[in-house]
N, C-alpha and C positions, 0 to 999 in steps of 0.2 A: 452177208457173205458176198464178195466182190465174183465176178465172172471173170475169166484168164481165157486164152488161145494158148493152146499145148500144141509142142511137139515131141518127137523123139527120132533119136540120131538115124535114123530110118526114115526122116521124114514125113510121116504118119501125121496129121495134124487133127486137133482135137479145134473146134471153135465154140464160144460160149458156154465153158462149161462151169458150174454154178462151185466154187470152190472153198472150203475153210480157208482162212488164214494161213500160211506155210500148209497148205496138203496139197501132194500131189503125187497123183494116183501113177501104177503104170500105163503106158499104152496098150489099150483093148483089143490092137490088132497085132502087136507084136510081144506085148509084155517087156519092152523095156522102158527105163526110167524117159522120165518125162520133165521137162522145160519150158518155162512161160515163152512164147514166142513173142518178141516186140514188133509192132507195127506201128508205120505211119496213121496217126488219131487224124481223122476227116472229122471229128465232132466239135470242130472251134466252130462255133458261131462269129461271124463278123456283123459289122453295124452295116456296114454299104448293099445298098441294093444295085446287084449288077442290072442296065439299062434303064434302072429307075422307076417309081413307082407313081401313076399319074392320080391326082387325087380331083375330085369332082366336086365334094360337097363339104363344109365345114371351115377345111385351113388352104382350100384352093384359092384362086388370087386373089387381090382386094374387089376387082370388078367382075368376079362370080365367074372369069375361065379356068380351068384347070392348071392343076399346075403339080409338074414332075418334080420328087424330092430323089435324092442319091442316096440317101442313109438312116436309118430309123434314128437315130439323133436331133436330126435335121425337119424328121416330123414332128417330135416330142418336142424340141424346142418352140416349133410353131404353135402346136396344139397348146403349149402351157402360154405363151402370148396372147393367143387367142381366147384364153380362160377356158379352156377344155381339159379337164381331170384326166390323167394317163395312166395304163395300168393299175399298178399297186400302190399309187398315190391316194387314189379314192376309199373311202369306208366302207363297210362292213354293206349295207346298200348305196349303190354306186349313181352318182348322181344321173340327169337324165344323158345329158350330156357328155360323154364317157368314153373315149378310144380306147381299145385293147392292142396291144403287140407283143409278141411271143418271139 
């Protein structure tokens, strides 16, 4: 069962609320009918790390300084260079060697 943001022509707003398929209750404060409210979704994940992320150990420079990546692409590119497993690339036990990103 998907969650919705309701309103009603009273502007009454209802947030998170756990809904069947096509149901849609009245409003609790007014008793009238009720409408999914659309809103702008913040939940895009992008690849870019705003100001960048400095790495220390592992796929930092060839002469062992760090070194700043822009984009979780741009680490996974390096880290699978580098023969380091990423994510959900590794097996069921993940070898020792082993970045995660979320």
């Amino acid at each position: 069962m998907p969650f919705y943001d309701l309103t009603c022509k009273n502007n009454h707003e209802q947030i998170d609320v756990l809904l069947k398929l096509g149901e849609r209750p009245p409003c609790p404060i007014c008793g009238e009918a009720t409408s999914t409210l659309w809103r702008a979704s913040s939940n895009v994940i992008t690849d870019d790390i705003p100001g960048g992320l400095e790495i220390r150990h592992g796929i930092c420079n060839e002469d062992g300084t760090p070194r700043k990546y822009y984009s979780k692409s741009e680490i996974v590119k390096e880290a699978k260079r580098k023969g380091y497993s990423v994510g959900t690339d590794v097996p069921y036990k993940p070898p020792k060697n082993t970045l995660y990103f979320t």
